[in-house]
C-alpha positions in Angstrom: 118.4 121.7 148.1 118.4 118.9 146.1 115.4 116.7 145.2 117.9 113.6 145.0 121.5 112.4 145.0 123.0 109.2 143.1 126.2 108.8 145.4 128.5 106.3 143.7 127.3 105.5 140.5 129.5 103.9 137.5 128.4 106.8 134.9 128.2 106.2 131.4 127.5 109.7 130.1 126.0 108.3 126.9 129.3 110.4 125.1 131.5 107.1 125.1 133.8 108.6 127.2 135.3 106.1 129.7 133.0 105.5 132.7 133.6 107.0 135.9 132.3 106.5 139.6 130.5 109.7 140.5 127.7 111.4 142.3 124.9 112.9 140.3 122.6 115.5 141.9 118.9 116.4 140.7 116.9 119.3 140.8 113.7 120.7 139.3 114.0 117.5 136.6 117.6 118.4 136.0 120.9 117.3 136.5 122.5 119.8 138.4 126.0 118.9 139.7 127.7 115.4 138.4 131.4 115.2 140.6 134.1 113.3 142.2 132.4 110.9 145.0 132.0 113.0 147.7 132.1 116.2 145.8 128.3 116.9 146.0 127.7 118.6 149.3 124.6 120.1 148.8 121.8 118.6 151.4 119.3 116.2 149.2 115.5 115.5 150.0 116.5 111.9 149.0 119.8 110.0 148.3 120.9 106.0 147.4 123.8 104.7 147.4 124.5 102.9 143.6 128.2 101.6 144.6 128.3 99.0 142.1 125.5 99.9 140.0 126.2 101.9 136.5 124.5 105.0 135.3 123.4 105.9 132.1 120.9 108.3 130.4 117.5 107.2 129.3 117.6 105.3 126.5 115.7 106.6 123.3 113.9 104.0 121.1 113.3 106.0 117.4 111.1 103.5 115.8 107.6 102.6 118.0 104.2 102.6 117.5 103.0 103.6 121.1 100.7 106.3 119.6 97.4 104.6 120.7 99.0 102.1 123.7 100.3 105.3 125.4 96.1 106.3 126.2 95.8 102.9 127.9 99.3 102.3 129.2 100.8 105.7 129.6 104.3 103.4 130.7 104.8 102.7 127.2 105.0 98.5 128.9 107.7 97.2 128.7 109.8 99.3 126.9 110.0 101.9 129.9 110.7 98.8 132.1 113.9 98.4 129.5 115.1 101.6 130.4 113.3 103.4 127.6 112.6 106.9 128.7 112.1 108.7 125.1 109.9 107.0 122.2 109.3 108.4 118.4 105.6 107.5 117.5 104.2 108.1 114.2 105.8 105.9 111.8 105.6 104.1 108.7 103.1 106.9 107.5 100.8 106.1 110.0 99.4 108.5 112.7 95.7 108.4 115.2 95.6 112.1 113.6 94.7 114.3 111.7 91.1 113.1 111.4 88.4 115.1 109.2 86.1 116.0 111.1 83.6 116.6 108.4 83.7 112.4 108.0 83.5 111.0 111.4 84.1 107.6 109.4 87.7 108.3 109.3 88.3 107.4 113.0 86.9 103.8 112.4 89.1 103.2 108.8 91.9 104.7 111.0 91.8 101.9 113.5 90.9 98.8 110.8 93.9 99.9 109.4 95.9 100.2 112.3 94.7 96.6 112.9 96.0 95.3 109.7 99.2 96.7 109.3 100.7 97.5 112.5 99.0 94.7 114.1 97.4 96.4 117.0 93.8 94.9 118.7 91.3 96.3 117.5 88.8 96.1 120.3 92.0 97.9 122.3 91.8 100.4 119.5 88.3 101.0 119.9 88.3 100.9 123.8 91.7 102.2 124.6 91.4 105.7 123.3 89.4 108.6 123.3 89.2 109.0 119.6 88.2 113.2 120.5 90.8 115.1 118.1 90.6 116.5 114.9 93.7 118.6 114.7 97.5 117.0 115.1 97.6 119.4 117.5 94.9 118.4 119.4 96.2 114.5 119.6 99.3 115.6 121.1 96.8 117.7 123.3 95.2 114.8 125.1 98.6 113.0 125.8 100.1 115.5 127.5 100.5 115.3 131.1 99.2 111.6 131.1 102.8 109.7 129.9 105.4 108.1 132.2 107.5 108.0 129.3 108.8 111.5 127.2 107.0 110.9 123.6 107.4 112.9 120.0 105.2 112.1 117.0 106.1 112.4 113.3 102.7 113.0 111.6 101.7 110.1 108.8 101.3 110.5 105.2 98.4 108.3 104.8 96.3 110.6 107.5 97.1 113.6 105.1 96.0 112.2 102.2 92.5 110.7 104.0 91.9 113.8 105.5 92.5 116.2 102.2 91.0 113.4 99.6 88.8 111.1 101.6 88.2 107.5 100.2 90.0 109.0 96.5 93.1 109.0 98.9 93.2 105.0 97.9 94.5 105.1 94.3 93.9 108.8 93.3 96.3 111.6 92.7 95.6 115.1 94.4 94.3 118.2 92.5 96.9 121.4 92.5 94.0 122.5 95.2 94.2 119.2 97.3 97.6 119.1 97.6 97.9 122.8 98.4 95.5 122.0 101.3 97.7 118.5 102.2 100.8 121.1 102.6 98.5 123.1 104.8 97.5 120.8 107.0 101.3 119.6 107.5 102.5 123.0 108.4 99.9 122.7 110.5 100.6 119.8 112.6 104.3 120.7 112.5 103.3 123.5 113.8 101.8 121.6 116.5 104.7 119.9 117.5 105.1 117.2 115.2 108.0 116.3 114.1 107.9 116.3 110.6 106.5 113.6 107.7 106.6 109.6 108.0 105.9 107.9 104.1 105.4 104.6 103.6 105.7 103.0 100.1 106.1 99.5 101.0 104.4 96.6 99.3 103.8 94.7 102.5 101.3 97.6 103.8 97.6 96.9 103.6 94.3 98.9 105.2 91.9 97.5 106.5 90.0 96.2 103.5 93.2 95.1 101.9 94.1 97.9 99.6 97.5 99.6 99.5 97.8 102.8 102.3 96.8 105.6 100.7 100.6 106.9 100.8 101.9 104.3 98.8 99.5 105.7 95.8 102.0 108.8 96.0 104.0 110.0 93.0 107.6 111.6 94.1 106.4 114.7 93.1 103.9 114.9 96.1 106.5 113.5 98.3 109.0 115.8 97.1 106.6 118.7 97.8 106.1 117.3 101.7 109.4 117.0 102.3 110.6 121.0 101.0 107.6 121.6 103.7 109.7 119.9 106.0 112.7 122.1 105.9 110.2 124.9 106.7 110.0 124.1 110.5 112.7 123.6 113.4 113.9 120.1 114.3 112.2 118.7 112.1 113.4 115.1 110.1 111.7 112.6 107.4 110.5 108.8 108.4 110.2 107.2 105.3 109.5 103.1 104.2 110.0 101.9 100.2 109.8 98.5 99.4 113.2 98.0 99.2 113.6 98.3 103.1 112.7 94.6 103.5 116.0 93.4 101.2 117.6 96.0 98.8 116.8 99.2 97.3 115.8 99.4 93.6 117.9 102.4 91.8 114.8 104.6 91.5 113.9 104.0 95.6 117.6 105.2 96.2 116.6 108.1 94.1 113.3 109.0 95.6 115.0 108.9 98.9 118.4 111.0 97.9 115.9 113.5 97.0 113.6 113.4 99.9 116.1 114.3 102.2 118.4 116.2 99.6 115.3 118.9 99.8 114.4 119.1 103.3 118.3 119.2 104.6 117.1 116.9 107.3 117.9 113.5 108.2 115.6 110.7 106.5 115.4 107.4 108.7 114.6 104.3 107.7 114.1 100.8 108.7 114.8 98.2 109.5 118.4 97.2 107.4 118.2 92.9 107.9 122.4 91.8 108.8 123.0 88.3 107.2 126.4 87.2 106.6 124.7 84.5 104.1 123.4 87.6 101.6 126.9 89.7 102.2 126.2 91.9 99.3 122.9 93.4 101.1 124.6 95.7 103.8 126.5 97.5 101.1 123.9 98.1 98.3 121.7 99.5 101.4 124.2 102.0 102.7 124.6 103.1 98.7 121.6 105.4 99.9 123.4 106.7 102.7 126.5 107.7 100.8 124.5 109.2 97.9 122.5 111.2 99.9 125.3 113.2 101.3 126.7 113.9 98.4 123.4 115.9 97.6 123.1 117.5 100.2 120.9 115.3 102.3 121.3 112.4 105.3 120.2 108.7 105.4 120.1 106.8 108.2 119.2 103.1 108.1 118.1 101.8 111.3 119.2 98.0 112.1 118.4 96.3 115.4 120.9 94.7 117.8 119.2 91.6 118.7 117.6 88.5 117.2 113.9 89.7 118.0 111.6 86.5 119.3 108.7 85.9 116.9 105.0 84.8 116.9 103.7 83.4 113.5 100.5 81.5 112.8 98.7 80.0 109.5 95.7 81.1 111.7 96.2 85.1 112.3 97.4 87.6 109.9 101.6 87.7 110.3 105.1 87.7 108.7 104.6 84.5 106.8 101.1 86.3 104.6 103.8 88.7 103.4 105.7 86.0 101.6 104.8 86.7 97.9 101.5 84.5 96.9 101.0 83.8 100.4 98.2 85.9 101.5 95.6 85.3 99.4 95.7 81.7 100.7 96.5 82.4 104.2 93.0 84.7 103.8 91.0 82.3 102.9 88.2 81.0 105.7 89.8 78.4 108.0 88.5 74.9 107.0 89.3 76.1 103.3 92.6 77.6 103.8 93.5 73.7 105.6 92.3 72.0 102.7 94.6 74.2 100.3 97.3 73.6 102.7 97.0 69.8 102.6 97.4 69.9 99.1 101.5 68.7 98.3 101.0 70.9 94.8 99.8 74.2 96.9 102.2 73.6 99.2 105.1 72.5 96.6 104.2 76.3 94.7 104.1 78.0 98.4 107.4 76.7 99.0 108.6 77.9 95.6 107.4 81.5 95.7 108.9 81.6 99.7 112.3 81.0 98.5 112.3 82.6 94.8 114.1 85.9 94.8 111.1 88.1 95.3 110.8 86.6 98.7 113.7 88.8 100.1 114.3 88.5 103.7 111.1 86.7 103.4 113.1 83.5 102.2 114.3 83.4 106.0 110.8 81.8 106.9 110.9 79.1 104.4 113.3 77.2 106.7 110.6 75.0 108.3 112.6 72.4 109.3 114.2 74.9 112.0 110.7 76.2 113.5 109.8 74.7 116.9 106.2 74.0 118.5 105.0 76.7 120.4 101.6 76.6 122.3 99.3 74.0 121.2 95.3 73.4 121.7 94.6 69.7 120.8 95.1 66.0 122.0 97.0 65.6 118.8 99.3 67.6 119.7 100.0 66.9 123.0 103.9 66.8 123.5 104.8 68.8 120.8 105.5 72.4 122.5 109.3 73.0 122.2 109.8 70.2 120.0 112.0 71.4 116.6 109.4 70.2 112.9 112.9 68.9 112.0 112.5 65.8 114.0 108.8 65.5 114.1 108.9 65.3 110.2 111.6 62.5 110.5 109.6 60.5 112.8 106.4 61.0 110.5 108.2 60.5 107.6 106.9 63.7 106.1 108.6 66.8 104.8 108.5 69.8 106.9 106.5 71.8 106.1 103.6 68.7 105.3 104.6 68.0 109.2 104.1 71.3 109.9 100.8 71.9 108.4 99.2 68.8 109.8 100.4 70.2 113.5 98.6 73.4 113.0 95.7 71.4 110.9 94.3 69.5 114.2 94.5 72.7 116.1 92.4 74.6 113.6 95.0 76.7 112.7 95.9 78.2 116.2 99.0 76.7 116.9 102.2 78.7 117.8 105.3 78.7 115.7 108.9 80.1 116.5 110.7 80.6 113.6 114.6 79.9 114.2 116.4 82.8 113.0 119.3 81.4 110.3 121.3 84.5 111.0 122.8 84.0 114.4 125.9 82.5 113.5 129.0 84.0 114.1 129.9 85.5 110.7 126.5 87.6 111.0 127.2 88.9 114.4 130.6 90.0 112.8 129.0 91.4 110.0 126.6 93.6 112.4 130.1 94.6 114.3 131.2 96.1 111.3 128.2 97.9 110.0 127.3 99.4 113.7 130.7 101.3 112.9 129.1 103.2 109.7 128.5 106.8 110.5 124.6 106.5 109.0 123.7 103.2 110.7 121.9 103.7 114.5 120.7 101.3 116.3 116.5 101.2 116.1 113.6 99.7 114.8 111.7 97.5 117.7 108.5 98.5 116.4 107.4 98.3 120.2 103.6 99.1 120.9 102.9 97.3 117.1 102.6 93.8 116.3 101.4 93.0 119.5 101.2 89.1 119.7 103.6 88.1 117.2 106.7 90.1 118.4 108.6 91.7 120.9 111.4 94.2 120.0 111.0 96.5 123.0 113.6 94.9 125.2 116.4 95.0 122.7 118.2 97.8 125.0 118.3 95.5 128.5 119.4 92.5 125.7 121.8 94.2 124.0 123.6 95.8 126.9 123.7 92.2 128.8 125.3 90.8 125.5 128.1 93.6 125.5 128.6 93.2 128.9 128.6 89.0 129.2 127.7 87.8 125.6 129.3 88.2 122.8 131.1 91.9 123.7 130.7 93.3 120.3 131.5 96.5 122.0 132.1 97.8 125.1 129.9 99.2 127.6 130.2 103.3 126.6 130.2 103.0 123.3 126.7 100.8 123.8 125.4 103.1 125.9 125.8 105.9 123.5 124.5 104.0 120.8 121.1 103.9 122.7 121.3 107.5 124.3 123.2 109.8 122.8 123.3 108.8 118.8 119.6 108.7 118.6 119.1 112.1 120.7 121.5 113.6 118.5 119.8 112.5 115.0 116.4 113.8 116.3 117.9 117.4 117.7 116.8 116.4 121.2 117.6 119.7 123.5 119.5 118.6 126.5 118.5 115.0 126.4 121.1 111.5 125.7 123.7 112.4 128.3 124.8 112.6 132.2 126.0 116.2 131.8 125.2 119.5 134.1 121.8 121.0 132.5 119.9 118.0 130.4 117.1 116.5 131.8 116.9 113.9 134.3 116.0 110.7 132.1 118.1 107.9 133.8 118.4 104.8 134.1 120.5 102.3 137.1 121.5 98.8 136.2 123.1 96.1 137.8 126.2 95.2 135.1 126.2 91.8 136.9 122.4 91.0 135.8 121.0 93.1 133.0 119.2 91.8 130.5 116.0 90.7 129.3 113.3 88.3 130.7 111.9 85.4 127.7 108.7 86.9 125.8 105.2 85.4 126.8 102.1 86.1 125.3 100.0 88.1 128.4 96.1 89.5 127.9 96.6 93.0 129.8 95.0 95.0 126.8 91.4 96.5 126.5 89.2 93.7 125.8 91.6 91.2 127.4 93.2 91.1 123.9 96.7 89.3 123.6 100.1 90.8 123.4 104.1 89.4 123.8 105.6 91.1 127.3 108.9 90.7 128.5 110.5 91.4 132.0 113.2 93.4 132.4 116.5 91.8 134.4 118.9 94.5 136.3 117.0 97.3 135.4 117.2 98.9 139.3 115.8 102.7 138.7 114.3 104.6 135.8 113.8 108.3 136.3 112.3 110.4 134.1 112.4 114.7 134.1 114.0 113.5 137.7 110.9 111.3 139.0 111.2 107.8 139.4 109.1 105.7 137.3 110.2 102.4 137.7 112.2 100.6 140.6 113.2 96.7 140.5 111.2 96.9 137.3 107.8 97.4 139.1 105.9 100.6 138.2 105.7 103.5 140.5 102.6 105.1 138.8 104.0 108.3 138.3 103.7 110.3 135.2 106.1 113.1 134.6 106.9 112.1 130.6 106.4 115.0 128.2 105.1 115.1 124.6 108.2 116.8 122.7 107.4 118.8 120.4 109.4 120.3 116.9 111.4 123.4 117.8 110.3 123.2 121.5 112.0 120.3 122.5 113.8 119.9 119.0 116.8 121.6 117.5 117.3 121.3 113.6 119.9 118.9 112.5 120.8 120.4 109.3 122.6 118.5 106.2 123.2 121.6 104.2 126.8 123.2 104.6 
């Protein structure tokens, strides 16, 4: 017997074959018999009709940050209400785990810097999870059996190198011995189940107390000498972030990278490649990587998102604008002295200068004050402003922008909301995506869900993106969107019998209504330990997700079941080689 029937579904396998109106049978988690309407006889425990409604496998996100959330929320909120049934943790370099347990200070540097550079509360940091592990191993442990939501973990650089070198970790260089026992403890974890390393060498990434992450303090050998470890263990691939990520890659990053992957023979991902038809020459530099790469033997893949994801900023909390070079050392500064530097038309004049120099990269995106509207506001001043555009504030003030927009956030103390306009929605740019998404080494990714809490919201790009295909813009067509968020990414990672409606995979699936699918406007809820902040988004459409056969959402309300599995290398993973 079955445990349920779809009757009448519009399936898109997640292969980009043309849809079809089918039944779908499940058993035991899996599909079992996918035919003609009317073709699947077999008596069902359960059954719906989904005449109308299209079919598609669980979508698979490879670029979150759920590693802590997931102990609090095991729904993975609100990507799984997106239709998300698969997330990759453990990015950027940075993992809950390994923890020495010979310094039981490492748990508390662990969340301070999860706080800074991921953005992540951390009283919810602190409340939210068990903190009980040692081992990778162990981590992956105390999530199993407690997910809605299938989850696999790459393991971070910077918790090797705290856990091997302690506090020397942050601008040392390991000892033949230390990095002998770094390698050990990554076979380890790979062991485990992880799925091999994430690296971060970006300049934007801070602990805690403000120093560079203690990958970042790497030489290539050391990351050259992780990533032959790498190529050591089944389905196992490279994360990896350079500086260069945020705009374009310096020759020797390209090189670093080549060579990363070149000696593990397994994919290297990494994010998040910006699309601007007003810096054309970015796209191609980027992809330079890609095609070098498999010339030596190796495989790049630069993740790029689909959407225009809704941003938070603040001069008050730590956010995209203290990245802008010379920025964050003011934007640090106590509040009543950071105004005071503000107000000052030299400070701001130089701010202004550095923001839209050519060091700023993408940065210079956020130097467009005139196009930022008032978000939430907290004083009589003020009053009237929310949804209003600086632009015409300034003019009625007779101010600049960016003077008009200091003196907004000035009488709220700093707390006021700004939404940044993005300058890259025009229709050249969403050409320009059109055209890159057709590169074999670009993949749709890099939402960042579960990280940077209150200031962004990237989990619903799948529900967005498929509305925009669908009604919008129709960059492409429905399969070929659906396999770009099933299929592609399942098949990068080596996920076994996961990314498509076929006989045998596992039944991660998610019903939609064509007609309304999409994605609710972000607002800033406080549904975290400690009542701390975060951007949610509703889901529109989203009728059914199933995961290993269960429902776990319907009418995007939570049904409190838990079947998700922590996927682990070799298990759950197949090795995606780059070698001939």
């Amino acid at each position: 017997m079955l445990d349920h029937l779809i009757k009448g579904a519009t399936v898109a396998d997640g292969t980009g074959a043309p849809s079809r109106t089918a039944d779908v049978g499940l058993r035991d988690g899996r599909i079992v018999a996918v035919g003609e309407p009317g073709s699947v006889t077999e008596p069902a425990r359960s059954t719906e009709d989904a005449t109308g409604l299209v079919l598609t496998p669980g979508f698979v996100d490879p670029h979150t940050h759920y590693d802590a959330q997931l102990f609090w929320d095991p729904y993975a909120t609100p990507s799984m209400n997106h239709g998300v049934t698969t997330v990759v943790g453990g990015n950027c370099g940075f993992t809950l785990a390994p923890l020495n347990p010979e310094r039981p200070g490492d748990a508390d540097y662990t969340r301070r810097m999860m706080s800074r550079v991921e953005g992540m509360s951390l009283v919810a940091l602190e409340q939210g999870a068990p903190w009980d592990w040692h081992g990778f191993g162990e981590y992956l442990d105390a999530l199993e059996g407690r997910t809605a939501v299938n989850a696999g973990f790459m393991v971070g650089h910077c918790a090797l190198r705290r856990h091997v070198m302690g506090a020397d970790a942050i601008g040392g260089q390991p000892t033949a011995a230390q990095l002998e026992a770094m390698l050990r403890l990554f076979h380890e974890a790979m062991d485990a189940g992880a799925w091999g390393l994430s690296t971060t060498q970006s300049s934007t990434h801070a602990d805690g107390d403000g120093e560079p992450v203690a990958s970042r303090h790497a030489r290539p050998e050391e990351l050259i000498a992780l990533s032959r470890a790498v190529a050591d263990h089944e389905g196992t691939q490279i994360e990896a972030i350079v500086a260069g990520c945020l705009d374009r890659f310096a020759d020797e990053e390209i090189d670093l990278l080549v060579e990363m992957s070149a000696a593990a023979g397994r994919p290297l991902n990494w994010n998040v490649l910006t699309i601007d038809a007003a810096v054309p020459e970015r796209v191609p530099r980027q992809l330079t990587a890609s095609e070098r790469a498999r010339k030596a033997g190796g495989r790049i893949v630069a993740l790029t998102m689909p959407i225009l994801t809704p941003m938070n900023m603040s001069l008050g909390t730590f956010c995209a604008l203290n990245l802008i070079p010379g920025w964050g050392d003011l934007l640090g500064l106590p509040v009543a002295e950071r105004i005071a530097k503000l107000r000052d038309p030299a400070v701001r004049e130089e701010m202004l200068r550095r923001a839209r120099s050519p060091e700023a990269g993408v940065f210079k995106r956020l130097a467009d004050f005139e196009r930022y509207v008032i978000g939430d506001t907290y004083s009589e001043a003020n009053a009237g402003l929310t949804g209003r555009v600086v632009r015409d504030i300034a003019a009625e003030r007779g101010q600049d922008a960016f003077g008009a927009l200091v003196e907004i956030c000035a009488a709220d103390g700093l707390r006021t909301v700004l939404w940044p306009m993005p300058s890259d929605n025009d229709p050249a740019s969403w050409e320009l995506r059109r055209q890159t998404w057709e590169h074999e080494d670009v993949m749709l990714g890099g939402s960042d869900a579960g990280a940077h809490l209150d200031r962004m919201c990237g989990a619903p790009y799948t529900t967005r993106f498929l509305g925009d295909c669908l009604r919008g813009r129709k960059l492409v067509g429905l399969e070929r969107a659906v396999r770009m968020l099933t299929d592609d990414p399942a098949r990068l990672f080596g996920l076994r019998d996961r990314g498509r409606i076929a006989e045998g995979y596992h039944a991660d699936l998610v019903l939609l209504d064509p007609e309304r699918i999409d994605a609710g406007q972000a607002t800033l809820v406080h549904d975290l330990p400690g009542d701390s902040p975060r951007l949610d988004s509703r889901a529109v459409g989203v009728v059914s997700v199933r995961v290993g056969g269960v429902e776990t959402l319907r009418d995007d309300e939570i049904t409190g079941a838990v079947p998700g599995k922590v996927l682990r290398s070799g298990r759950d993973t197949e090795t995606v080689s780059t070698r001939a």
